[in-house]
C-alpha positions in Angstrom: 7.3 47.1 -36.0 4.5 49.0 -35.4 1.5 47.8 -37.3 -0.3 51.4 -37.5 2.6 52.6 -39.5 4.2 51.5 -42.2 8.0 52.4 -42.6 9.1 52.7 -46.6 12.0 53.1 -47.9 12.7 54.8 -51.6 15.1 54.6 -53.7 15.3 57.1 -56.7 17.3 59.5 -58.0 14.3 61.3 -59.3 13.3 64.3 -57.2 10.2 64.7 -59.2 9.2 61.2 -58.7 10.2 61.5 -54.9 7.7 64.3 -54.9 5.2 63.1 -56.3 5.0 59.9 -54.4 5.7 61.7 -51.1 2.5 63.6 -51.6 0.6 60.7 -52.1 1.4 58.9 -49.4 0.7 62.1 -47.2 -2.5 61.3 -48.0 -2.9 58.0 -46.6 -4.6 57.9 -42.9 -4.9 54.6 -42.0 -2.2 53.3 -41.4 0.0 55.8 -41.3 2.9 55.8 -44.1 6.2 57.6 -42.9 8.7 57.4 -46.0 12.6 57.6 -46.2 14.6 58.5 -49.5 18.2 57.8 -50.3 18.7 58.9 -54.1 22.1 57.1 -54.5 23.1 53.7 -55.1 25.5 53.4 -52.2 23.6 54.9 -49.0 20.3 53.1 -50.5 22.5 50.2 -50.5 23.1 50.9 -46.9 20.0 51.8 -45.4 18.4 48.3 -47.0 21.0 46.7 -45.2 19.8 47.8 -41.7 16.6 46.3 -42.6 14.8 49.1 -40.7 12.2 49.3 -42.3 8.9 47.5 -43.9 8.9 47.7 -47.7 11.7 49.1 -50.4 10.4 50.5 -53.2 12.8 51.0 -55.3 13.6 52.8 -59.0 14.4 50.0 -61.9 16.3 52.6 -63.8 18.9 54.4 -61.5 21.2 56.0 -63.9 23.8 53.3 -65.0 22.8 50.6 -62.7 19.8 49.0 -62.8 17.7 48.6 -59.6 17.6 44.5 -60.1 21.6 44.3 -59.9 20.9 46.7 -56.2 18.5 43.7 -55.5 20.6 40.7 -56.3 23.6 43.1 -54.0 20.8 43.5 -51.5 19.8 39.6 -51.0 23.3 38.9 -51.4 24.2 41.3 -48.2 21.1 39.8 -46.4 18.4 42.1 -46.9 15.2 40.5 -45.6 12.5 43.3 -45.9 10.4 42.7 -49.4 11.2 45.0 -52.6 9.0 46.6 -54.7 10.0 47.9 -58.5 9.4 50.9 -60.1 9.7 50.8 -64.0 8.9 52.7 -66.9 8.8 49.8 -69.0 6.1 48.0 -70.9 7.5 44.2 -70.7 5.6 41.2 -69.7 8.7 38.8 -69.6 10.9 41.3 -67.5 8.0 41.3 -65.1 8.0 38.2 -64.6 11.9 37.6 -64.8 12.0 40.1 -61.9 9.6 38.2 -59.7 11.6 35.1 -59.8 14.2 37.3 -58.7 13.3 37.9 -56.1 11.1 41.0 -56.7 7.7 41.2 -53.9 6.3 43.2 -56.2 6.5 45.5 -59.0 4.2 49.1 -60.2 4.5 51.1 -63.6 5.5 55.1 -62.7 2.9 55.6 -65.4 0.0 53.6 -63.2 0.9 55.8 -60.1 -1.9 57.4 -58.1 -2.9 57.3 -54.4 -4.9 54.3 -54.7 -2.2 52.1 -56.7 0.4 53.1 -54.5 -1.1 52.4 -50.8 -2.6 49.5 -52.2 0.0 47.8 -53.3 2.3 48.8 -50.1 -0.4 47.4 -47.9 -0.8 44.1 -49.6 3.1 43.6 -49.9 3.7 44.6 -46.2 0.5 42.2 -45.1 1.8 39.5 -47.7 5.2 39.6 -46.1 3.8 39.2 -42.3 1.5 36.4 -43.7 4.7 34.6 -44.8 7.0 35.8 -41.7 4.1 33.9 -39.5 3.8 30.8 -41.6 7.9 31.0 -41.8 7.7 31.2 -37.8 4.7 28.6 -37.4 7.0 26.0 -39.6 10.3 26.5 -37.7 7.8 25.6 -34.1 6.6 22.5 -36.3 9.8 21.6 -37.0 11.2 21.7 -33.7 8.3 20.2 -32.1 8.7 17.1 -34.1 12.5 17.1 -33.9 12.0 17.4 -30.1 9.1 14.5 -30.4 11.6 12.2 -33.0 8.0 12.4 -34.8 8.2 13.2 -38.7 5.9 13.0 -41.4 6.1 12.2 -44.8 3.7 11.6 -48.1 3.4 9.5 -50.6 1.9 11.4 -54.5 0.7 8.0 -56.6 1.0 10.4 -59.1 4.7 11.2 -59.2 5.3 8.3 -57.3 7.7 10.6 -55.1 7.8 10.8 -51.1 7.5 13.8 -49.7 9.4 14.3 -45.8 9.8 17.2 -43.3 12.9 17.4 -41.7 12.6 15.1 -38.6 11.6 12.4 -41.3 14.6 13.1 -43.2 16.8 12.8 -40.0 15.0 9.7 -39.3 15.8 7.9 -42.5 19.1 9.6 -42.8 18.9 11.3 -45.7 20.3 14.4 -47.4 17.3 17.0 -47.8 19.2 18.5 -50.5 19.5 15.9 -52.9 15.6 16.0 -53.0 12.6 13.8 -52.3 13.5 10.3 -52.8 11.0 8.3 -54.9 9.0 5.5 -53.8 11.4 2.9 -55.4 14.4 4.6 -53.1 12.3 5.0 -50.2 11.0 1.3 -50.4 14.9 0.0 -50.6 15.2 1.4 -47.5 13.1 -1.3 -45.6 14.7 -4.7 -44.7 13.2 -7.7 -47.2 10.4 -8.4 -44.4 9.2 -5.2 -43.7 9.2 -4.4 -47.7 6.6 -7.5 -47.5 5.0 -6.0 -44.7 4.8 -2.7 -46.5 3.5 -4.4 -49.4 0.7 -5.4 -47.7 0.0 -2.4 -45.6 -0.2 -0.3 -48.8 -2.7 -2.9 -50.7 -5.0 -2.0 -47.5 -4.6 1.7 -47.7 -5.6 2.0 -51.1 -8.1 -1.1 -51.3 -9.9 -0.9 -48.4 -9.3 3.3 -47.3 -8.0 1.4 -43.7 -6.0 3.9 -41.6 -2.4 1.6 -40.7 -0.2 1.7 -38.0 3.2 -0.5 -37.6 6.6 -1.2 -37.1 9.4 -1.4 -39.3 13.0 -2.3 -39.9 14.8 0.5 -41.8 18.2 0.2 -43.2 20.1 3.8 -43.3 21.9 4.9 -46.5 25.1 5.1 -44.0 24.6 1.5 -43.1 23.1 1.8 -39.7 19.4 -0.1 -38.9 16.6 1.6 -36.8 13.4 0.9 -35.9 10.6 2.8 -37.1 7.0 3.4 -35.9 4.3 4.5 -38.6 0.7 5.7 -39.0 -0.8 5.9 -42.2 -4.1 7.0 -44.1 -5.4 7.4 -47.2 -5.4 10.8 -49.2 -8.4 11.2 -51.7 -9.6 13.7 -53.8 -12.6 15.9 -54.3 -14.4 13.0 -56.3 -13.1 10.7 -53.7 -10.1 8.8 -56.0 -7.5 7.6 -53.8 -4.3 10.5 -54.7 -2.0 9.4 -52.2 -0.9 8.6 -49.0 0.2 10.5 -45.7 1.9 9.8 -42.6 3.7 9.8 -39.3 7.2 8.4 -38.5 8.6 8.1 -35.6 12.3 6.8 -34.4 11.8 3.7 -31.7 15.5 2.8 -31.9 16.4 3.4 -28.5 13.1 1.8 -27.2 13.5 -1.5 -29.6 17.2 -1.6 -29.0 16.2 -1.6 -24.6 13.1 -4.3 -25.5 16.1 -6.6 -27.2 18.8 -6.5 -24.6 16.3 -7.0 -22.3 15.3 -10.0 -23.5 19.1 -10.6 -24.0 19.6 -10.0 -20.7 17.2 -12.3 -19.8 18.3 -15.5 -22.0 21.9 -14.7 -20.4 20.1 -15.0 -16.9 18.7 -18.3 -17.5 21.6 -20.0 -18.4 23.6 -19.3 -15.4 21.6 -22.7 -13.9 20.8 -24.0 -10.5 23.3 -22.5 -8.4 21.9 -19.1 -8.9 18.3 -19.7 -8.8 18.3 -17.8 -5.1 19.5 -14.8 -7.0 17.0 -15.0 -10.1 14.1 -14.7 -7.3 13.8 -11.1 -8.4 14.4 -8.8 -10.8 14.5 -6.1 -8.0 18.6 -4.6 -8.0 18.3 -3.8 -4.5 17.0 -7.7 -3.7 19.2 -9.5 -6.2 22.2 -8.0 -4.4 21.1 -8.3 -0.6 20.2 -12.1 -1.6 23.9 -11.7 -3.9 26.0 -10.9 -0.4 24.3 -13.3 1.6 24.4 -15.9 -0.7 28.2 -15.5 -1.0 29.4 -15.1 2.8 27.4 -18.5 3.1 29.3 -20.1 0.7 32.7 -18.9 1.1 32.1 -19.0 4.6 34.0 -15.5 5.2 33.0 -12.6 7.8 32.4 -9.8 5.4 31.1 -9.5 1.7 30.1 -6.5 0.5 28.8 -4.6 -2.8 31.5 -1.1 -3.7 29.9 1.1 -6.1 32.1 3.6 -7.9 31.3 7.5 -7.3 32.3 10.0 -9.9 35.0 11.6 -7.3 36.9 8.2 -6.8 35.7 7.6 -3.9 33.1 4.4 -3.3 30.3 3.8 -1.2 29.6 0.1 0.2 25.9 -0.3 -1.5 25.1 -3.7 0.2 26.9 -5.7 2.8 26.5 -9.0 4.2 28.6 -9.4 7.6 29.0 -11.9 10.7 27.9 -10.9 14.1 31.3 -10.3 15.6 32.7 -7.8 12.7 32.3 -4.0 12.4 29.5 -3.1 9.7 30.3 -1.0 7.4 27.1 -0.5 5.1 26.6 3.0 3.4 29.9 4.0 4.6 31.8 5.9 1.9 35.6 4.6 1.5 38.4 7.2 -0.1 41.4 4.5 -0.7 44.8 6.5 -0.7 46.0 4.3 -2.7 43.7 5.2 -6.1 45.0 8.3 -7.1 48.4 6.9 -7.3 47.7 3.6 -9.3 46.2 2.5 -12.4 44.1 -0.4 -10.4 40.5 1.2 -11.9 41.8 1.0 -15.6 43.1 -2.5 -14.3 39.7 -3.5 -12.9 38.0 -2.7 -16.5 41.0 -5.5 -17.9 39.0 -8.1 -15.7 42.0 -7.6 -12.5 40.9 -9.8 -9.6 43.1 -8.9 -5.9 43.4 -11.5 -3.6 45.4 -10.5 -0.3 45.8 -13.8 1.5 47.7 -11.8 4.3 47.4 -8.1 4.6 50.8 -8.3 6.7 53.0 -9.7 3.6 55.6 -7.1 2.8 53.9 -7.6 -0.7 51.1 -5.4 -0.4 51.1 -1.8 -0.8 51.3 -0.4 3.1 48.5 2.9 2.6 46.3 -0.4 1.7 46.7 -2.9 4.2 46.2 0.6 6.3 42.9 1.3 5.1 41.7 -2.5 5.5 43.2 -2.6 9.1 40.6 0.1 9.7 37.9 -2.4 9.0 39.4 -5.4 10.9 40.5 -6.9 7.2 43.0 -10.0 7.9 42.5 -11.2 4.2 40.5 -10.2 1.2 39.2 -11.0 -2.8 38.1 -8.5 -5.0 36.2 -8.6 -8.2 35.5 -5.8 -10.5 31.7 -5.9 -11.6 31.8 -4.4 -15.6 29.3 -3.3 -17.4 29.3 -2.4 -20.8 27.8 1.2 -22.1 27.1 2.3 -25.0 28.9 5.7 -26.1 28.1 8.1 -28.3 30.8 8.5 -30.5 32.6 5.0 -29.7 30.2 2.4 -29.6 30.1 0.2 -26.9 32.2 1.1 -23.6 33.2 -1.2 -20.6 32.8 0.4 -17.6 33.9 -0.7 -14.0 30.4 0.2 -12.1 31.6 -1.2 -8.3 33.7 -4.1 -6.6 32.4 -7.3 -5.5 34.6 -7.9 -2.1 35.2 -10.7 0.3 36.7 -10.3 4.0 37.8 -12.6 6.4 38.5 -10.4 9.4 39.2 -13.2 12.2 42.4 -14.8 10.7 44.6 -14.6 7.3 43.0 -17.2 4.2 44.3 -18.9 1.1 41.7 -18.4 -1.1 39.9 -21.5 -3.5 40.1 -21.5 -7.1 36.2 -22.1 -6.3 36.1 -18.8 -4.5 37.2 -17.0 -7.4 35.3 -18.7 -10.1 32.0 -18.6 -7.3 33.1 -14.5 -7.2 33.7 -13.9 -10.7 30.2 -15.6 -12.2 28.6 -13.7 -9.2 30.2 -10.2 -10.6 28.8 -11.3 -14.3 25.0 -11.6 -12.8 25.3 -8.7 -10.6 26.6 -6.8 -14.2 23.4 -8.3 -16.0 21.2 -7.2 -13.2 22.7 -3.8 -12.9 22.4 -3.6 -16.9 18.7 -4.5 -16.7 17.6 -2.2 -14.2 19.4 0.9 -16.2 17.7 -0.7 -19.3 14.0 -1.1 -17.4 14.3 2.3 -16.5 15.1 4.0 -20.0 12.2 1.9 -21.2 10.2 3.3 -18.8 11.2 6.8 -19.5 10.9 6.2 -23.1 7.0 4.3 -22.5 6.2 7.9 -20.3 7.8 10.0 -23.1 5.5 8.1 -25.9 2.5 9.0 -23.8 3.1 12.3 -22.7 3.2 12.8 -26.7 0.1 11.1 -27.1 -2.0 12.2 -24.2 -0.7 15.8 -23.1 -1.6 18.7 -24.8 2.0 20.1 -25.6 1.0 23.8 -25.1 -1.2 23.6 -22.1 0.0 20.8 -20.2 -3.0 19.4 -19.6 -5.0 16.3 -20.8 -5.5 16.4 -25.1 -8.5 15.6 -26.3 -7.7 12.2 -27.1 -7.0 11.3 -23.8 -10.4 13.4 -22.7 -12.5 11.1 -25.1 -10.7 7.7 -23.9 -11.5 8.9 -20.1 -14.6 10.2 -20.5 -15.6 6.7 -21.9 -14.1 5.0 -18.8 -15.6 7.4 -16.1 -18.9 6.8 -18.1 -18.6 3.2 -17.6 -17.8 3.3 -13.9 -20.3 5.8 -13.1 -22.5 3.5 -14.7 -21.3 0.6 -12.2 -22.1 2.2 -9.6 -25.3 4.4 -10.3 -23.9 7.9 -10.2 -23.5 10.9 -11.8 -21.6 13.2 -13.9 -21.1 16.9 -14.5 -19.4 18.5 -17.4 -18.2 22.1 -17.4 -17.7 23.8 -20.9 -15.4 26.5 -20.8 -14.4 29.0 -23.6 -12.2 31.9 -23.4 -14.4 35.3 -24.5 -12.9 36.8 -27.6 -10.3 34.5 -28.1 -9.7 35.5 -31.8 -9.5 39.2 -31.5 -7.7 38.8 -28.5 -4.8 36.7 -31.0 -5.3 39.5 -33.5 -4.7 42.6 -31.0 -1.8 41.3 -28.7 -0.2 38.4 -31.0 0.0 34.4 -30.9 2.5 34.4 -28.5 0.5 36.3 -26.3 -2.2 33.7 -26.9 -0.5 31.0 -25.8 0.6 32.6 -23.1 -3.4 33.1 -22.1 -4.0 29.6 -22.9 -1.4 28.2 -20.8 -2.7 30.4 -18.0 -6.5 29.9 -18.0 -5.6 26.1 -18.2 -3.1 26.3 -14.9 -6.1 28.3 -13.4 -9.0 25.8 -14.3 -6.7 22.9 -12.8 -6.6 24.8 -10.1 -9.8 25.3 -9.6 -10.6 21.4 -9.9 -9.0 19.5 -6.7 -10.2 16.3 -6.1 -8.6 13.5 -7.3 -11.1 12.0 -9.8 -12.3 15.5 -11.4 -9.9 16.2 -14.8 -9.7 18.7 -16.7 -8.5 18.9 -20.8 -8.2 20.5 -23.7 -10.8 20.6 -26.2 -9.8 22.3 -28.9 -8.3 25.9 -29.5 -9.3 28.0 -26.9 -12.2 25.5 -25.4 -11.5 23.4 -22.3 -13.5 21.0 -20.6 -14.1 19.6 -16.8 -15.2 16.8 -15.8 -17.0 16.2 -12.4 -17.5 12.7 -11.5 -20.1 11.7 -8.8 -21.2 15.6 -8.6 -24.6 17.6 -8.5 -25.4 19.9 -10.9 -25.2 21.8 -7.6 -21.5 21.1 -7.1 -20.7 22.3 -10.6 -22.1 25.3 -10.8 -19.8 26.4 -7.6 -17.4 24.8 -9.5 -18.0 26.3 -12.5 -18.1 30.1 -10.8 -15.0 29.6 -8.9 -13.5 29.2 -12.5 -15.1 32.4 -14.3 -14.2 34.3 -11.1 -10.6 33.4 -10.9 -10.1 33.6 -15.2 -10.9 37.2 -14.5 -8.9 37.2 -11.7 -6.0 37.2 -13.7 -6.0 40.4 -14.6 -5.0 39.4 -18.5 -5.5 42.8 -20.5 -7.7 42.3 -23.7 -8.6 45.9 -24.7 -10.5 44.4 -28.2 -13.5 42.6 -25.4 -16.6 44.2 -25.3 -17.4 42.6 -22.2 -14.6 43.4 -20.0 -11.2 45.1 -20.5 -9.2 41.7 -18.8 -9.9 38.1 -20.5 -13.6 36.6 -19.1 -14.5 33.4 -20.6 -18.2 31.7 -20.8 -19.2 28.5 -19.3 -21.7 25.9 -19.6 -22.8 23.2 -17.4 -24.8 19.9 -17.8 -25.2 16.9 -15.3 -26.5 13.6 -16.1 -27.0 10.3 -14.7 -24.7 7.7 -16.0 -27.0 4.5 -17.1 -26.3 2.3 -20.2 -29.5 4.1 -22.1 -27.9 7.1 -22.3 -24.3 8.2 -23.2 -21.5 11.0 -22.5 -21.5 12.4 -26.1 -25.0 13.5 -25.1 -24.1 15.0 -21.9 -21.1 16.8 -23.7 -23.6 18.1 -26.5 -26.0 19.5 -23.5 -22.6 21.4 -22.0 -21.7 22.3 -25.3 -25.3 23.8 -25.9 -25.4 25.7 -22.6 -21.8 27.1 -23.8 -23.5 28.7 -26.6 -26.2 29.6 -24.7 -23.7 31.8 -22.4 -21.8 32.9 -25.1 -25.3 34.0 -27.4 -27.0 36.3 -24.4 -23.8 38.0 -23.3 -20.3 36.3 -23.0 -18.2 36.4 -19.3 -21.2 34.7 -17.3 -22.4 30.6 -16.6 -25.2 29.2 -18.3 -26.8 26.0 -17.0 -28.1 23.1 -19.6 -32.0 22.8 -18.2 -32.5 19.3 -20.2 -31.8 17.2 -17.2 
């Protein structure tokens, strides 16, 4: 709504007091007060209902009904704008009976006046935004961390209770509510050796004020066990006695769970022996099956062996192939078998069903197949399904029939070995395992780059957080130091930031921020510069091997193009589009000196530029 006017709605049956607040509020400049009247219950009802406006006030006595039943009807129907009562009545306890209600607020007729009135509609519409934003900034939390798996949670030594936000509650699969569990219920939860390791942790929190950080074992109230990764500090009060504890929890199930059947995997791989060592060369897919079909058409002694893969359609394509110098290759070659549609043989294949043709021209064998093999010179063949098992969301753990290990003689018809079965079908398992490990290598990988994206990009901006800024500061430092360079550092700050939240809206803001951090980055292009966030509407740069010289152009081409955008901010006083103030410092990188010192000089020249004037660059002299 619009915040110069106030929209009110009153309810009263009254015409006198309709008047008499009317011309009161008449009165009021800033802002502006436009007010509505209904005087009967059911089209006051109504109106509430439509939530069109900012307050209610409304009459406590309205002939037979009193105005707290309209309330409790009103927050019933959904009514979401705040109420304020009107009584006649002298009564503490009713006061505060009708604030637990529900009541924003409440005003004697007899206390009435001009000054009363608008105060007490200004403060309950400004209390009500106050509480819309916090509602709005705790739904953002919420989904951040439910997006992250990160919750938090906190132990009171005084109550001995925990308290969780919703992501922890999800994580430990509980009810929020049946309440905050205790620290007796919450402890249960832990398996027997990471209650001892909890034990132990906690001594250190409140013994020694250590911050904490570990792994658990978590047991689920429905039965299920996760894994659990936590950071914990100590909470103290103002005379510094320990009061509790807080922390961060965060779900590595799917991580912990891809670490063990790795290592699974792994233990499986080494007991196939000897005869596969050629295969257990590498962990590279793509090499274990080239050195997989080569292997095989050496032993077997066949023309062809290839590697089918499964496409969603029902068709296949031939991954890998291994063939003899007087037969047709056919690798990458996509194959649509007629015969699929009108069989069962996939569902078969996921039972373990082997095919052995010893001669495509026995009247056995299904003619639109031996057609399709004839097309590739196939005289005789054995086929092997390679399964793999997945796991399933709602189902647990599924087998799947990924591809088709295959063997062709194309010269002549074959009576295949029991050997060349048993050689196949241990082959298939070890091509499964190796398939299996790269899916699993690369969700741990995805899981690894999600954990550090958490922990090392700011989530509004998309650039570097400060934590990473700090860590690589410290190693550019270092190597600068190596090899007897230099280093520039370009504070940036965005001119009125504050106001600029206050006129147009967070939203807005962010929106700003997001921009002038896309345009910095794109101001800073070569490969060793970065460029982070340092805290609310402050960035940083940093310039590696570059003259004070360097940055300044640097530095300018980033002021310039900040304006550039064109972002209106009518509460500046310096421009009427957002302008932002830098500072610059450069320093030689030696072991006597440090970065915290050459950010302190940028961080003085940034006050500097922000003290005599805003929207301009200010260079640190000090070097």
């Amino acid at each position: 709504m619009n915040k110069d006017l106030i929209k009110v709605l009153l309810i009263e049956n009254n015409t006198e007091d309709f008047i008499l607040i009317y011309d009161l509020l008449s009165q009021v400049e800033s802002p502006k007060i436009l007010l509505d009247w209904e005087n009967t219950y059911e089209t006051g009802l109504t109106v509430m209902n439509k939530n069109q406006h900012d307050i209610c006030l409304l009459d406590y006595n309205f002939k037979e009904i009193k105005g707290l039943e309209i309330l409790q009807t009103a927050i019933n129907l959904g009514c979401q704008m705040p109420i304020v009562l009107l009584t006649d009545i002298e009564n503490q306890e009713l006061e505060m009976d009708l604030m637990n209600k529900g009541v924003a607020d409440y005003l004697n007729k007899s206390e009435i006046n001009e000054y009363t009135l608008n105060r007490i509609i200004r403060y309950t519409h400004e209390n009500n935004q106050n509480l819309n934003a916090l509602k709005e900034s705790k739904a953002k939390l919420q989904e951040a961390q439910k997006i992250a798996h990160l919750g938090n949670w906190e132990y009171d030594l005084k109550t001995q209770k925990i308290t969780c936000s919703d992501e922890a509650f999800r994580i430990f699969g509980l009810n929020p509510s049946r309440g905050e569990p205790t620290y007796l219920e919450w402890v249960e939860m832990f398996t027997l050796e990471s209650q001892k390791i909890w034990d132990k942790n906690v001594i250190l929190i409140l013994e020694k004020a250590e911050s904490c950080e570990c792994e658990y074992q978590i047991i689920r109230p429905d039965g299920t066990l996760r894994y659990i990764y936590t950071q914990a500090t100590l909470i103290v009060d103002s005379n510094s006695e320990p009061i509790g504890i807080f922390g961060t929890v965060l779900d590595i199930t799917d991580r912990k769970k891809a670490e063990l059947a790795v290592q699974e995997l792994r233990q499986k791989e080494h007991l196939l022996g000897l005869i596969l060592d050629r295969i257990h060369q590498s962990l590279n897919l793509d090499e274990i099956l080239e050195t997989t079909v080569e292997s095989v058409r050496f032993f077997l002694e066949c023309d062809r062996v290839l590697i089918y893969r499964f496409l969603e359609d029902g068709k296949g394509i031939v991954e890998k192939e291994s063939v003899a110098a007087d037969s047709s290759p056919i690798l990458g070659e996509i194959i649509d078998d007629p015969c699929f549609p009108n069989t069962d043989i996939i569902e078969r294949y996921k039972q373990g069903y082997i095919s052995i043709i010893e001669d495509i021209e026995s009247p056995d064998i299904n003619k639109c197949h031996a057609d399709l093999l004839k097309q590739f010179q196939v005289k005789a063949n054995m086929v092997l399904p390679i399964l793999i098992n997945q796991e399933g969301e709602k189902q647990g753990s599924e087998t799947t029939a990924w591809g088709l290990i295959v063997a062709h003689q194309c010269t002549h018809k074959r009576q295949w070995r029991i050997s060349d079965t048993d050689l196949l079908r241990r082959l298939a398992t070890q091509i499964a395992i190796a398939i299996q490990q790269a899916q699993l290598y690369h969700r741990l990988e995805k899981l690894n780059q999600e954990l550090k994206e958490i922990a090392y990009v700011d989530g509004l901006t998309g650039i570097c957080n400060r934590r990473h800024f700090e860590e690589k500061l410290d190693q550019e430092w270092k190597r600068l130091t190596r090899d007897h360079a230099s280093m520039s550092i370009i504070m940036v700050d965005i001119d009125y930031f504050k106001p600029y939240n206050d006129t147009y809206g967070h939203q807005q803001g962010d929106k700003c921020l997001q921009q002038v951090a896309q345009t910095i980055s794109a101001a800073v292009k070569r490969p060793g510069d970065f460029v982070a966030r340092y805290g609310g509407e402050e960035f940083v740069v940093v310039l590696p091997n570059t003259p004070i010289e360097g940055a300044l152009k640097v530095a300018e081409k980033i002021i310039t193009q900040i304006e550039a955008l064109k972002i209106p901010h009518t509460a500046s006083t310096v421009s009427k589009w957002v302008t932002s103030s830098l500072g610059v410092a450069n320093s030689h990188c030696s072991t006597d000196s440090n970065p915290q010192i050459l950010l302190e000089a940028a961080d003085m020249a940034l006050y500097n530029a922000k003290n005599t004037g805003r929207n301009q660059v200010y260079i640190d002299d000090s070097y």
